[in-house]
C-alpha positions as CSV (number, residue, x, y, z in Angstrom):
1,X,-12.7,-2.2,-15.7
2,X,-13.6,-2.9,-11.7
3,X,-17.0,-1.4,-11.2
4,X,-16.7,-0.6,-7.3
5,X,-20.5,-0.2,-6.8
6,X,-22.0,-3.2,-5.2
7,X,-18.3,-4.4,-4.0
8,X,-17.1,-5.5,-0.9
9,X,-13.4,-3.8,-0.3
10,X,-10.9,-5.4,2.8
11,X,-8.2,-2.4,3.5
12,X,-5.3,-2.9,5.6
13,X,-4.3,0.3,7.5
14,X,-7.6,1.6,7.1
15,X,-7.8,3.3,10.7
16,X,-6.3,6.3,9.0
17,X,-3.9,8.0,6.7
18,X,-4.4,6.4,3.1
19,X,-6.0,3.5,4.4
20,X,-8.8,5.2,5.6
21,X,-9.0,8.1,2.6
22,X,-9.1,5.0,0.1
23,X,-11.9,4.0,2.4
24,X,-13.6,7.1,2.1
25,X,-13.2,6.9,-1.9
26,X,-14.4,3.6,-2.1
27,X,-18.0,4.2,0.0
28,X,-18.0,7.2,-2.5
29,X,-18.0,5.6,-5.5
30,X,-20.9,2.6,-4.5
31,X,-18.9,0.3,-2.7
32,X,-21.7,-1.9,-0.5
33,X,-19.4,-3.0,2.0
34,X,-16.0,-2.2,3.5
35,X,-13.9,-4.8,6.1
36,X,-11.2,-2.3,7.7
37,X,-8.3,-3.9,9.3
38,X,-6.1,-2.1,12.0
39,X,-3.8,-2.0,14.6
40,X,-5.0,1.2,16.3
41,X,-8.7,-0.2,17.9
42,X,-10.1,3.9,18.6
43,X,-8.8,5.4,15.2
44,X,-10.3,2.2,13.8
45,X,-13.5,2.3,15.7
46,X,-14.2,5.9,14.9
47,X,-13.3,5.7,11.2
48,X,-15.9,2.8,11.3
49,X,-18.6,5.0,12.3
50,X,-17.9,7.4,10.1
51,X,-18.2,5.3,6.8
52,X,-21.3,3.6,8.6
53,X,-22.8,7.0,8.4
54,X,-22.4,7.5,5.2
55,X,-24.5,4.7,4.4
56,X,-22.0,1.9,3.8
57,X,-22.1,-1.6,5.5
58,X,-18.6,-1.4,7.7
59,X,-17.1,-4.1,9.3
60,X,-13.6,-3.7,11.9
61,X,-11.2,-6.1,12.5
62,X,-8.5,-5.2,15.0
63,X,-5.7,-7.3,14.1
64,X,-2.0,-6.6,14.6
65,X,-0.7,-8.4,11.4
66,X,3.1,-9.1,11.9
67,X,1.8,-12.3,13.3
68,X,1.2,-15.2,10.8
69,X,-1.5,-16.5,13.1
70,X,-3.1,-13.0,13.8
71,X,-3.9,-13.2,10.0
72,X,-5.0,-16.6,9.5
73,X,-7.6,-15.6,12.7
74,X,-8.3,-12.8,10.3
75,X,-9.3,-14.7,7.7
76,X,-11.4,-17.2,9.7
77,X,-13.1,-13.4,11.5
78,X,-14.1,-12.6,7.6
79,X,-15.5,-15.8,6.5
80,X,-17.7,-16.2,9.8
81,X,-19.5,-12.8,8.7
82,X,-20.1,-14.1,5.6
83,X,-18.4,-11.6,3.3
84,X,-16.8,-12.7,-0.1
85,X,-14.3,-9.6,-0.8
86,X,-14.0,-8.5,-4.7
87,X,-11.4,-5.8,-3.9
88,X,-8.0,-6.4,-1.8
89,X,-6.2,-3.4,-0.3
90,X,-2.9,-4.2,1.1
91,X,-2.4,-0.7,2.7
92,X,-0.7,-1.1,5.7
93,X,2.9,-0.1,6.2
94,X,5.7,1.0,8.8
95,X,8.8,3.0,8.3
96,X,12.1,3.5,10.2
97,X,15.0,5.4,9.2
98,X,18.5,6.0,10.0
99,X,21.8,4.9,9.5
100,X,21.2,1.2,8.5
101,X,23.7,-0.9,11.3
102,X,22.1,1.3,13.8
103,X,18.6,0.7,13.2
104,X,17.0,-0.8,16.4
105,X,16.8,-4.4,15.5
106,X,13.8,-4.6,16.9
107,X,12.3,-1.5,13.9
108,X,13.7,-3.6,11.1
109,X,11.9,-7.0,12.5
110,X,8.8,-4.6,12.4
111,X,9.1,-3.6,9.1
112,X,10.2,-6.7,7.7
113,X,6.7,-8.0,9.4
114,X,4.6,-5.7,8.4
115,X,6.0,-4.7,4.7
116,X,6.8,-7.9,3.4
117,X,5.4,-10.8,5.2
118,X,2.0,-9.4,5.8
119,X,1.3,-8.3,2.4
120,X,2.6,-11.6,1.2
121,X,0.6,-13.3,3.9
122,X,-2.7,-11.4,3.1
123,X,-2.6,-11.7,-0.4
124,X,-2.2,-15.8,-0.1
125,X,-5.2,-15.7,2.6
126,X,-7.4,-13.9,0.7
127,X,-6.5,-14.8,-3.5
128,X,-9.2,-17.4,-3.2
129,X,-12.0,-14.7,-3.3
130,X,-10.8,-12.8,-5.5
131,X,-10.4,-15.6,-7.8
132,X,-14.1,-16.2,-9.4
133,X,-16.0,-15.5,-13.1
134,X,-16.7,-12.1,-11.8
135,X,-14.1,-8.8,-12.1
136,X,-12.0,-8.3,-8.9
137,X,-9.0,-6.7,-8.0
138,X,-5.8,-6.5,-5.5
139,X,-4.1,-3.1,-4.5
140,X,-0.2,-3.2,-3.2
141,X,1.0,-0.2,-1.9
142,X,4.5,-0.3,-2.5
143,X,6.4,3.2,-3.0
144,X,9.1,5.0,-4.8
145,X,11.4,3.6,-2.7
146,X,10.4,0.4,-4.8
147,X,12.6,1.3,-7.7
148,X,15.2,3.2,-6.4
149,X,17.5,2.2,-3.2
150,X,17.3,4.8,-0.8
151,X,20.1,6.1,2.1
152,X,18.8,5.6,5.4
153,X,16.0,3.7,4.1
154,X,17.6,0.2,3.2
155,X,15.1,-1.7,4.7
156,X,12.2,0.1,3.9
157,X,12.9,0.3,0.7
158,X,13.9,-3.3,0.5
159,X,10.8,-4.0,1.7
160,X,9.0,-2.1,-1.1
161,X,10.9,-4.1,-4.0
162,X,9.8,-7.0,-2.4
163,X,6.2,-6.0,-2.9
164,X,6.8,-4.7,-6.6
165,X,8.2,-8.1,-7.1
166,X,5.6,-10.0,-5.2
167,X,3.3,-8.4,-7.5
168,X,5.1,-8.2,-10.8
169,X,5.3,-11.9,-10.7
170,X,1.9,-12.8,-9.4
171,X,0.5,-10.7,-12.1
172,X,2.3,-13.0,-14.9
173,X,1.3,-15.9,-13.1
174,X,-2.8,-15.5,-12.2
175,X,-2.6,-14.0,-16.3
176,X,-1.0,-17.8,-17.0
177,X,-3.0,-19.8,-15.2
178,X,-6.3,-18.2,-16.7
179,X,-7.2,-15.6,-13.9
180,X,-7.8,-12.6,-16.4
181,X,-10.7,-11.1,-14.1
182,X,-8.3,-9.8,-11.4
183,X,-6.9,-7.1,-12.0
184,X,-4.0,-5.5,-10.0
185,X,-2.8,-2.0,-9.3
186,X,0.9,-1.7,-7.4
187,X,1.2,2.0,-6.2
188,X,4.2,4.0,-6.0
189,X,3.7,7.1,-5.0
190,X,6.9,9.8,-3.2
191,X,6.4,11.4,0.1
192,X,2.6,11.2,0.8
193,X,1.6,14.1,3.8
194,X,-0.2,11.2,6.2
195,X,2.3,12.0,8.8
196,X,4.5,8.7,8.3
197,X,7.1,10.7,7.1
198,X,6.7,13.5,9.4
199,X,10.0,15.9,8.6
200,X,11.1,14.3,5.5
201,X,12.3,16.8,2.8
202,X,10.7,15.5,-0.6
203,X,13.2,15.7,-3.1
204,X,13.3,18.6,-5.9
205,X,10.6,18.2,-8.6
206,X,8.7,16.0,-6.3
207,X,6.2,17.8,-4.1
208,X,4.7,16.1,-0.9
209,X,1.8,14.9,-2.3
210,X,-1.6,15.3,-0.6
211,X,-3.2,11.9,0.7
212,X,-6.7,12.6,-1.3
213,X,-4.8,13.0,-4.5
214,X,-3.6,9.8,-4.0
215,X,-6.7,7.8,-2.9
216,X,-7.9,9.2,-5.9
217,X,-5.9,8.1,-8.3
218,X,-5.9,4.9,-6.3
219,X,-9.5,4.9,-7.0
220,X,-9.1,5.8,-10.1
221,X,-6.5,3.1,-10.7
222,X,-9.3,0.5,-9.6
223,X,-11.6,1.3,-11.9
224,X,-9.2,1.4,-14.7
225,X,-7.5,-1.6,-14.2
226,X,-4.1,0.6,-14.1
227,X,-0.9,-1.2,-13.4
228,X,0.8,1.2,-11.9
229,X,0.4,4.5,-10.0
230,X,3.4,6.5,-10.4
231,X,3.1,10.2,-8.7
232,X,4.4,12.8,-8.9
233,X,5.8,12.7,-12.6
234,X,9.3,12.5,-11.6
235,X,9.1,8.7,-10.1
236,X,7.6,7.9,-13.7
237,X,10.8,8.9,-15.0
238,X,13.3,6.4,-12.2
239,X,12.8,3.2,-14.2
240,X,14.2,4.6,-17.7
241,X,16.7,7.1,-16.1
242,X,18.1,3.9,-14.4
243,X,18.0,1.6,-17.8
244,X,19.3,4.5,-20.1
245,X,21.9,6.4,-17.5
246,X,25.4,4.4,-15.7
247,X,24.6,4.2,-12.0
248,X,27.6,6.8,-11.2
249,X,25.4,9.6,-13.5
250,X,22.3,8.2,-11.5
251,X,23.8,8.9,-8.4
252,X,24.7,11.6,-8.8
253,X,21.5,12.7,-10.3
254,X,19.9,11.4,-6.7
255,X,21.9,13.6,-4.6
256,X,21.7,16.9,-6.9
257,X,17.5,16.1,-6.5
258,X,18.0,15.8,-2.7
259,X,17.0,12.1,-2.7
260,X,20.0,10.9,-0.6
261,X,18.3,13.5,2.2
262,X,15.1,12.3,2.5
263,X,15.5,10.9,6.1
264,X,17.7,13.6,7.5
265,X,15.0,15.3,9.4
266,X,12.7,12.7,10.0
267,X,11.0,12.4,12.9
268,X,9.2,9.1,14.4
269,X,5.5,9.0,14.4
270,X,5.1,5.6,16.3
């Protein structure tokens, strides 16, 4: 179990959306002190001010982190204010869709940035704290997409079986090496309604899902020491459908659920 009271919490993507809902949860539930990492400097600033009033010690880091170096300065930034983090949230996350040879190259260099080599990056710069005699634990938001290739997702969804991997096999490793105080929860929810996926037709059986359900469960997760966060129920069932079922029936299964339409009316938040 990871007690969050007393903790100190880094979230990536915390400006808003989940980021800033986990955020909200984790000041909620005791955490002492929260380092929020974004992009957007005003969102970030305001969400800021809004955990400070709440009671909770709130740093801000604006930090674009598809640069390697804009990450290492990020770690240096969090050192010099003296915080040791117990809880890792690797939140943040971009998405393009279309057909995947037209893609704007420079959308797929984005995500690839963002998606893969940030969350890898992070999670080397900050394992050190999280690895100490005392219960911490690492969040990777990685998705649906993470276990099931989707049309006009490729990369994105790429991107979120890298982070499934990532994790899968860190997990097995920190366990081997003696690290048995972290604990790690890899979440992969469907279509969450933070606006990302602004126009996106969730697939049968799988309702939009609300972004406080979610940051609850992540929560929830936390405290648990859950694995995984599979939501709705219907992802729960992709990783056995896909052992027990040929890939022709699972196809087919995909497009009769609407999964192979996810995209078609999407439209681009950025």
């Amino acid at each position: 179990m990871t007690d969050l009271y007393g903790k100190t919490a880094l979230i990536t993507g915390a400006a808003q959306g989940m980021g800033r809902d986990i955020a909200r949860r984790f000041a909620s539930r005791g955490a002492e002190r929260l380092l929020l990492v974004d992009i957007a400097a005003d969102q970030l600033e305001q969400t800021g001010e809004a955990l400070e009033r709440s009671g909770c010690e709130v740093d801000t880091f604006v930090c674009d982190l598809s640069e390697r170096e804009n990450i290492e300065q990020l770690r240096e930034d969090v050192r010099e204010t003296g915080a040791r983090i117990d809880i890792l949230v690797n939140n943040a996350g971009v998405v393009e869709g279309g057909p995947y040879e037209e893609v704007d190259k420079d959308a797929d260099e984005l995500m690839l940035a963002v998606n893969i080599l940030a969350v890898h990056r992070m999670t080397k710069a900050f394992l050190p704290d999280l690895k100490r005699p005392t219960r911490t634990h690492l969040v990777q938001m990685a998705s649906a997409a993470g276990f099931v290739g989707l049309p006009y997702q490729v990369v994105y969804s790429a991107s979120k079986w890298f982070v499934i991997g990532l994790s899968e096999a860190l997990r097995l490793e920190l366990k081997e090496r003696g690290y048995d105080d972290i604990g790690m929860t890899i979440v992969c929810p469907s279509l969450v309604d933070t606006g990302m996926f602004e126009g996106s037709s969730p697939p049968k059986l799988t309702p939009m899902l609300d972004p406080d359900f979610v940051a609850d469960r992540v929560t929830e997760a936390v405290e648990d020491d859950d694995l995984y966060i599979k939501e709705p129920f219907m992802v729960k069932t992709i990783p056995v459908l896909k052992a027990l079922l040929p890939t022709d029936v699972v196809d087919q299964l995909g497009k009769i659920l609407g999964t192979h339409d996810i995209m078609e009316n999407w439209k681009d938040s950025a």
